[in-house]
C-alpha positions in Angstrom: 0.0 0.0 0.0 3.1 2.5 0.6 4.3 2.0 -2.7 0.7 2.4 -4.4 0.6 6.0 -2.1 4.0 6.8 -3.6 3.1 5.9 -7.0 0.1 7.9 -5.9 1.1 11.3 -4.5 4.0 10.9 -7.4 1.5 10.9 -10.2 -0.3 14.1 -8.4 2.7 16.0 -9.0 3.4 15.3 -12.2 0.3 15.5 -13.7 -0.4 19.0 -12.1 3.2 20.4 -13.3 2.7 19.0 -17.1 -0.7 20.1 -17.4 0.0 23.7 -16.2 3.5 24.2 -18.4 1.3 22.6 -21.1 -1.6 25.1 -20.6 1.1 27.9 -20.7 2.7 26.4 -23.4 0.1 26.4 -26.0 -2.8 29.1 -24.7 -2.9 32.4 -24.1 -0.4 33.1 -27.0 0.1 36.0 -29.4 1.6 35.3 -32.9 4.4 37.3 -34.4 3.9 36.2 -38.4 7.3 35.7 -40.3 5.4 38.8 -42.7 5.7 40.9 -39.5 8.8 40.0 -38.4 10.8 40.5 -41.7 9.6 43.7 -42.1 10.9 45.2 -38.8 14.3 44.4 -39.4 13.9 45.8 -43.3 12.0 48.8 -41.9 14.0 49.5 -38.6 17.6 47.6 -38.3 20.5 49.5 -37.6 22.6 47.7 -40.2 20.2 48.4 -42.9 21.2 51.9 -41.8 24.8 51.0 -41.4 24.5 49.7 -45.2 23.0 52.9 -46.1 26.3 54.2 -45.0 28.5 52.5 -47.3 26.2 53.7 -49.8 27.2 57.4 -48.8 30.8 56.9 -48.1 31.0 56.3 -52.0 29.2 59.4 -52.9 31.6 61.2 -50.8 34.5 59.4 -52.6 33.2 60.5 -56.0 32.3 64.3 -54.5 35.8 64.0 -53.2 37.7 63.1 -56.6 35.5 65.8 -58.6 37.7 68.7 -56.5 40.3 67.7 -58.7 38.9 69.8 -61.4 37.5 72.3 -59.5 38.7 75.9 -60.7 41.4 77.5 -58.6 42.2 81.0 -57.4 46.0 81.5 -56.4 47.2 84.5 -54.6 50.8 85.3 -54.1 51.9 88.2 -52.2 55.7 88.9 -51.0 57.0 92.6 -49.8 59.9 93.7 -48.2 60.9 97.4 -46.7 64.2 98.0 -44.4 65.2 101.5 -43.4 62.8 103.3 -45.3 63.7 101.7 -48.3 61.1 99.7 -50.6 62.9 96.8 -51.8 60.5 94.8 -53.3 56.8 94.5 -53.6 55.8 91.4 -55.6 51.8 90.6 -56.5 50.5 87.8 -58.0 47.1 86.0 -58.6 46.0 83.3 -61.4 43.3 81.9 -61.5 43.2 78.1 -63.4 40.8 75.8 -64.6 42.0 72.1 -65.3 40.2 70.0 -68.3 39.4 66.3 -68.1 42.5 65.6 -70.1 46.2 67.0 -69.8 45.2 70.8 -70.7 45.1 73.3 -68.4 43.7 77.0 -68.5 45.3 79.7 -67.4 44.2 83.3 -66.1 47.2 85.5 -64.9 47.5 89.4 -62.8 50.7 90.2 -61.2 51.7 93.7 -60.1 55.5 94.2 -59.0 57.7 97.4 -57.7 60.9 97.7 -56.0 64.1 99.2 -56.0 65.9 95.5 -55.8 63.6 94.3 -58.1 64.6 91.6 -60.5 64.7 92.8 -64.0 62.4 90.0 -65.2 59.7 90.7 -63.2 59.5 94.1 -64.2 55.5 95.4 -65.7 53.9 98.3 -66.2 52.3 100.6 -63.6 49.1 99.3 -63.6 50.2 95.7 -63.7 50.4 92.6 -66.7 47.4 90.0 -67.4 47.7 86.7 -68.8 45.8 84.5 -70.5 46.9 80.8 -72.1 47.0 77.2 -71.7 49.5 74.4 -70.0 49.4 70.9 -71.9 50.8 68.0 -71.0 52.0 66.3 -74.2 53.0 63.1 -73.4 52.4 61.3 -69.7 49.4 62.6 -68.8 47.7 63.9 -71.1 45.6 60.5 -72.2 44.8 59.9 -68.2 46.6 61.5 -65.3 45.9 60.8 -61.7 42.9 63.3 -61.0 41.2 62.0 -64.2 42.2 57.8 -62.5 41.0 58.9 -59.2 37.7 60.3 -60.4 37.2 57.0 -62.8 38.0 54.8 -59.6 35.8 57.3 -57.7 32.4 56.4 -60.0 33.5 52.6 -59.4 33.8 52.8 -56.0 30.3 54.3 -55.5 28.7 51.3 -58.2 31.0 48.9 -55.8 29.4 50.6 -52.6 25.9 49.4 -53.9 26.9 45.5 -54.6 28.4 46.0 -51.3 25.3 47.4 -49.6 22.9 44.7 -51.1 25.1 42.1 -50.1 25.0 43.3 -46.3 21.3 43.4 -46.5 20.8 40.2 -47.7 23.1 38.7 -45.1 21.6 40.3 -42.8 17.6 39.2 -43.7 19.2 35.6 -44.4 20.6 35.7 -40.8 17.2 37.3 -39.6 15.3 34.7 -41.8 17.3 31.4 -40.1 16.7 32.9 -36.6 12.8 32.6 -37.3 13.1 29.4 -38.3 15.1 27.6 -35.6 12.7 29.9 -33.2 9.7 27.5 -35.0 11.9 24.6 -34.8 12.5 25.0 -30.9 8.6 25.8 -30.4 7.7 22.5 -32.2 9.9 20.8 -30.2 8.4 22.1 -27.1 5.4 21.6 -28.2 5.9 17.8 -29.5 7.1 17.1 -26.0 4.6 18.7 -24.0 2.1 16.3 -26.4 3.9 13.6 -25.3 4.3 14.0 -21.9 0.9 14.1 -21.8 0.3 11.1 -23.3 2.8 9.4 -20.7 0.9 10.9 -17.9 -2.5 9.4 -19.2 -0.8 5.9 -19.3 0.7 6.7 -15.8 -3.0 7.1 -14.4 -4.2 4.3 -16.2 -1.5 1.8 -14.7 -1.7 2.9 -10.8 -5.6 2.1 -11.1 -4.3 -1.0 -12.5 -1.7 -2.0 -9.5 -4.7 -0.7 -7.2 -6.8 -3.8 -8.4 -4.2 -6.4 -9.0 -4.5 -5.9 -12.8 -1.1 -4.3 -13.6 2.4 -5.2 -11.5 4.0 -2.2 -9.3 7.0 -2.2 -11.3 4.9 -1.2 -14.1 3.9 1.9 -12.3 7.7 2.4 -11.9 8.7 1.8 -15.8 5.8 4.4 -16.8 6.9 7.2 -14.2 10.5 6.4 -15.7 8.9 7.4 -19.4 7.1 10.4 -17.5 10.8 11.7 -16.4 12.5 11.2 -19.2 9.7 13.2 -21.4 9.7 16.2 -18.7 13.6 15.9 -19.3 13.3 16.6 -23.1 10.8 18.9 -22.6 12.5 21.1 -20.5 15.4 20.9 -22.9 13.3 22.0 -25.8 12.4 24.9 -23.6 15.6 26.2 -23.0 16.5 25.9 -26.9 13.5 27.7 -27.5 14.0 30.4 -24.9 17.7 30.8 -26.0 16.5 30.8 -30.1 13.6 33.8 -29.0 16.4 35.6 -27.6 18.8 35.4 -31.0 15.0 36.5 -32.8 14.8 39.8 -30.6 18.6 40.3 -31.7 16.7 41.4 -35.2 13.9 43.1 -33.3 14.3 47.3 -33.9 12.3 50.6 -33.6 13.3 53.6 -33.6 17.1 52.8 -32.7 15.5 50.6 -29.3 15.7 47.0 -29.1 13.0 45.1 -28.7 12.5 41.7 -26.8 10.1 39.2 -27.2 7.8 38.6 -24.5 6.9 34.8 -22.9 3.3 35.2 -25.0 4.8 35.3 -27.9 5.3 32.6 -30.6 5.8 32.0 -34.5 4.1 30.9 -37.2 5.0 28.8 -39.5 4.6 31.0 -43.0 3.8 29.3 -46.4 6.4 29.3 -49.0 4.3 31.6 -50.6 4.9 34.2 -48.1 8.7 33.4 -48.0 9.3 33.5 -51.3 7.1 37.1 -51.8 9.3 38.5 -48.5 12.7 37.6 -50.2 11.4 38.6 -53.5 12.3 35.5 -55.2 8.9 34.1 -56.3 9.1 32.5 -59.7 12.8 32.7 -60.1 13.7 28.9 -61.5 16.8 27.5 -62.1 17.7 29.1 -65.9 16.2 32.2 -65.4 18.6 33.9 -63.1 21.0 36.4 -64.5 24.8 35.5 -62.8 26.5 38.9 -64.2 23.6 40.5 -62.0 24.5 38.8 -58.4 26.0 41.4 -56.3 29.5 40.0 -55.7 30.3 39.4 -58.9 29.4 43.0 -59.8 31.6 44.1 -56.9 33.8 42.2 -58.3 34.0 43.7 -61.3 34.0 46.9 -60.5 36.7 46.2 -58.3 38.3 45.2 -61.5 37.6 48.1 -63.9 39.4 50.3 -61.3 42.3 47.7 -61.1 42.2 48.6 -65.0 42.4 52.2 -64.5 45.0 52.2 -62.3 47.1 49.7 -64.7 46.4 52.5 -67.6 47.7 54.9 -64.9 51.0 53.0 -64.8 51.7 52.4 -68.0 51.0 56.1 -68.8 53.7 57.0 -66.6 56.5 55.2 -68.1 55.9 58.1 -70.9 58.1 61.2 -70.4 57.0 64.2 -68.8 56.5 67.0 -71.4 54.6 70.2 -70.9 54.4 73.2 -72.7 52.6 76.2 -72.1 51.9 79.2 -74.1 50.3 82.6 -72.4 49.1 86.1 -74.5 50.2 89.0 -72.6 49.1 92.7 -72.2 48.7 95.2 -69.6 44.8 96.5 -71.1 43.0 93.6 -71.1 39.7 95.4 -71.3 40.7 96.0 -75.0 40.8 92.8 -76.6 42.9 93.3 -79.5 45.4 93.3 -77.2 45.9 89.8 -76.9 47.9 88.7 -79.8 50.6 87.1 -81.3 53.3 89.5 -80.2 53.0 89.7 -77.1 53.4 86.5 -75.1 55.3 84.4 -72.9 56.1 80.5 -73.1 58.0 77.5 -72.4 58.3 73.7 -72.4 59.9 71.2 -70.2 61.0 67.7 -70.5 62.0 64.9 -67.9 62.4 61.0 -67.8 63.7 58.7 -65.6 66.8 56.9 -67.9 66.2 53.3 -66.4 62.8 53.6 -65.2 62.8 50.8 -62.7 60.3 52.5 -59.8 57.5 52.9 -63.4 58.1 49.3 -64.8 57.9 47.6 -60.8 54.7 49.6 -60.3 53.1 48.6 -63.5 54.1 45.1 -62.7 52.5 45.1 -59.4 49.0 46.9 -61.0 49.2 44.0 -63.6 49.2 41.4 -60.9 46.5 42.2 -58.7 44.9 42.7 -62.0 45.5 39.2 -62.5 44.5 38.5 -58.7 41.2 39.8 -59.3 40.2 38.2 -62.4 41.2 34.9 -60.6 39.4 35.6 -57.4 36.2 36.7 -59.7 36.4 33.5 -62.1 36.8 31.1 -58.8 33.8 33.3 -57.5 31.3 32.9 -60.6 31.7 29.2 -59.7 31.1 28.9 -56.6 28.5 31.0 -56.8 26.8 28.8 -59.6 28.0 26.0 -57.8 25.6 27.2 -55.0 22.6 28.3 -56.8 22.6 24.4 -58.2 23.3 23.0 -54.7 19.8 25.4 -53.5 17.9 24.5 -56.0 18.9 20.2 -55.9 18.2 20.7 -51.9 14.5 22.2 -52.2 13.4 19.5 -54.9 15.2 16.7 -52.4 13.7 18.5 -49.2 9.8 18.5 -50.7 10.6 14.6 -52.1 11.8 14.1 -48.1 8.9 15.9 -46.7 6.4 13.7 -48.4 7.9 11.0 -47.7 8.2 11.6 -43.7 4.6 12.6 -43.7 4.0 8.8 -44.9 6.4 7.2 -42.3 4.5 9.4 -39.8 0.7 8.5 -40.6 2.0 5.3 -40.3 4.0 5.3 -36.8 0.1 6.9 -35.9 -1.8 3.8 -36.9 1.0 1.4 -35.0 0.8 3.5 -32.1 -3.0 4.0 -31.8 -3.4 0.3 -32.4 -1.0 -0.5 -29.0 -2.6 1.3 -27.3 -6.1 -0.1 -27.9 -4.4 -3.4 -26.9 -2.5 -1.9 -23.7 -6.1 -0.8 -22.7 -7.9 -4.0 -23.4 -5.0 -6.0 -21.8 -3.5 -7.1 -25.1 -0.2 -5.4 -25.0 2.6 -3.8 -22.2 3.8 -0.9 -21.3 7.1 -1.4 -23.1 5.8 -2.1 -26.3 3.5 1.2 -26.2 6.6 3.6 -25.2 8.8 1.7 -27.9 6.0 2.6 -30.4 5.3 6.2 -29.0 9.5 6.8 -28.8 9.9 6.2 -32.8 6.6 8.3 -33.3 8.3 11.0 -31.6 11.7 10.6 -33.4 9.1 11.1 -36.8 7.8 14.0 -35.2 11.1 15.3 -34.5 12.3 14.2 -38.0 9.2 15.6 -39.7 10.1 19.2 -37.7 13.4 19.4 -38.8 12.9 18.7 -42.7 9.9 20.8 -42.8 12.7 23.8 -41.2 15.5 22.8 -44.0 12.7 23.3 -46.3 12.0 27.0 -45.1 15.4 27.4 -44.9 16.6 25.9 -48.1 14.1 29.0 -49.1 16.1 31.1 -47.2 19.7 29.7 -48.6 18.2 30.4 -52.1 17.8 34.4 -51.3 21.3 34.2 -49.7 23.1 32.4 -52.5 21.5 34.3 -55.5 22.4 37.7 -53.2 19.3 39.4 -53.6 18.2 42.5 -51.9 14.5 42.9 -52.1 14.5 46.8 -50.4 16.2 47.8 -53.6 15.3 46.0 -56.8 
């Protein structure tokens, strides 16, 4: 009779604790769709900000390289008086506007006096204006390094946005598999809870057996044993599925605030309908995706064409330097006819390196991470394609496995269902009903964790092909 109390008072306890965390577990519960989900962390995440960012670091780049052909006012102004003696009072201001090649317009004013003043910089009274052009023949006059850095500049900025679509889709893919193991944990939990349920029936019905003789004590013991060991996982699949809402309400923004998911919330499991309209990759089949339009290989690329440029650059410069300028002079420029032929001053000069070593090891260097590039972009492409293959393969294995699970499941129902109509009538033990129930919960669990890797291998598909559905 003591053990049949213990069994008793046992069964008490456990029935009242799995039939609250049950109760808690399944009622009471608000849903937070996938829908709603994915579009606080498009609408409100910092790193969609921060991706923003990169996006504006490029214009700044470009606005940056375009003050290389701003216009340009210089003002030089040098005097010097000692013991009431004016030895020199030098003025001069140009004002110069560079071209996108190798020419160079100049205007010129300088005003000069002295008594120690050097003959050549002698002008008249009111001063001598100048007007003219510098050209750079030879290196630079094809590219030169403001025209390279504003090239690399435009790039740069049609790098920044393969670069920014690339961070958002990692980031929804990483938001998107954070969902979907917080489903998988909740179904977990939730299989468990089932189950323990399910023990804790059997438990009742085997102490009223031991109470009239129709069941043995140890029985009682073996079915407890099953009760423990379900309370066990249970608890387990809690804690995954507390830690998994915690890395969910890492994607959970507004407003700059984080948010956190509260106890009564829980997912939903979204069609692949939904999925595929969130990640904007409904109707996309194998052959009809583009390659040259995935975002890394246009980074690539771009990365690439500014390789190019600075190759050009390089090779430009093993040219010798050779500028000449020509300027009309007069001291009326209000009369036009002033400026002529006459009057003017010019030059040229000329330089080269004679061996040219420093030129030829730089334009070796630009043509190896030229080569560097184009290696890294060919190994790229096929991975990439490599990938999109390996997605596609998984989803049309995945929905072949799914079937097939939900068949191995109905059928673990029937053989489960039929034990324990037997176990009730007397026909069958204990053993043989947990051994069915244990491989009808491993289906569960299997069927749980396909149907996931087939919202995922969604998910995987988005990521691979590098889409970003914010800016199509």
């Amino acid at each position: 009779m003591k053990i049949i109390k213990y069994i008793v008072c046992s069964y008490m306890l456990l029935f009242s604790f799995s039939s609250t965390a049950q109760t808690n577990l399944i009622e009471n519960k608000k849903v937070l769709s996938y829908e709603e989900y994915i579009g606080f962390v498009k609408k409100h995440h910092p790193i969609i900000k921060q991706a923003n960012l990169i996006l504006s670091n490029g214009e700044a780049k470009l606005l940056k390289s375009r003050g290389g052909f701003d216009p340009k006012i210089e003002v030089d102004y040098s005097a010097k008086d000692f013991k009431d003696l004016n030895y020199y009072d030098i003025f001069n201001a140009t004002f110069k506007v560079p071209t996108w090649y190798g020419v160079e317009f100049k205007a010129n004013y300088e005003e000069n006096s002295g008594v120690f003043l050097n003959a050549e910089r002698n002008v008249p009274e009111e001063g001598l204006y100048s007007a003219g052009v510098s050209v750079d023949a030879l290196e630079g006059f094809l590219i030169n390094d403001r025209m390279a850095t504003l090239k690399k500049a435009k790039l740069f900025l049609k790098q920044s946005k393969a670069d920014r679509n690339l961070v958002i889709n990692d980031l929804l893919f990483e938001a998107t598999k954070a969902y979907f193991e917080w489903i998988k944990a909740t179904n977990e939990e939730q299989i468990f809870s089932s189950f323990l349920g399910n023990a804790v029936t059997r438990f009742k019905a085997t102490v009223r057996g031991v109470e009239t003789g129709d069941k043995a004590a140890i029985d009682s013991v073996e079915s407890k044993i099953t009760i423990q060991n379900r309370a066990l996982n249970r608890e387990a699949a809690s804690l995954k599925r507390i830690q998994s809402t915690y890395k969910v309400s890492n994607y959970l923004w507004v407003n700059d605030i984080p948010l956190q998911i509260e106890e009564n919330i829980a997912p939903s499991k979204p069609s692949i309908l939904v999925i595929e309209s969130a990640l904007a990759i409904q109707g996309l089949s194998e052959n009809e995706f583009n390659l040259e339009n995935h975002p890394k290989l246009l980074s690539l690329g771009y990365k690439i064409d500014g390789l190019d440029v600075d190759r050009r650059l390089k090779l430009n410069k093993l040219l010798p330097k050779l500028n000449f300028n020509y300027n009309f002079i007069s001291s009326t420029p209000d009369q036009v006819d002033t400026f002529n032929s006459n009057e003017y001053k010019s030059g040229f000069s000329f330089s080269t390196p004679l061996f040219l070593r420093k030129e030829r090891g730089d334009l070796k260097v630009a043509k190896f991470k030229l080569q560097d590039a184009n290696f890294e972009r060919l190994s790229t492409e096929l991975k990439i394609r490599n990938k999109v293959n390996m997605a596609y393969a998984e989803i049309n294995s995945l929905n072949i496995q799914f079937k097939m699970v939900n068949e191995v499941l109905a059928n673990y129902k029937i053989m489960v269902k039929a034990e324990e109509r037997k176990f009730f009538l007397g026909e069958s033990s204990l053993f043989l009903v947990n051994s069915r129930e244990a491989k009808l919960i491993d289906a569960q669990l299997k069927q749980n964790k396909i149907q996931i890797k087939l919202l995922k291998s969604r998910a995987k598909l988005f990521h691979t092909l590098g889409i970003n559905p914010l800016y199509q």
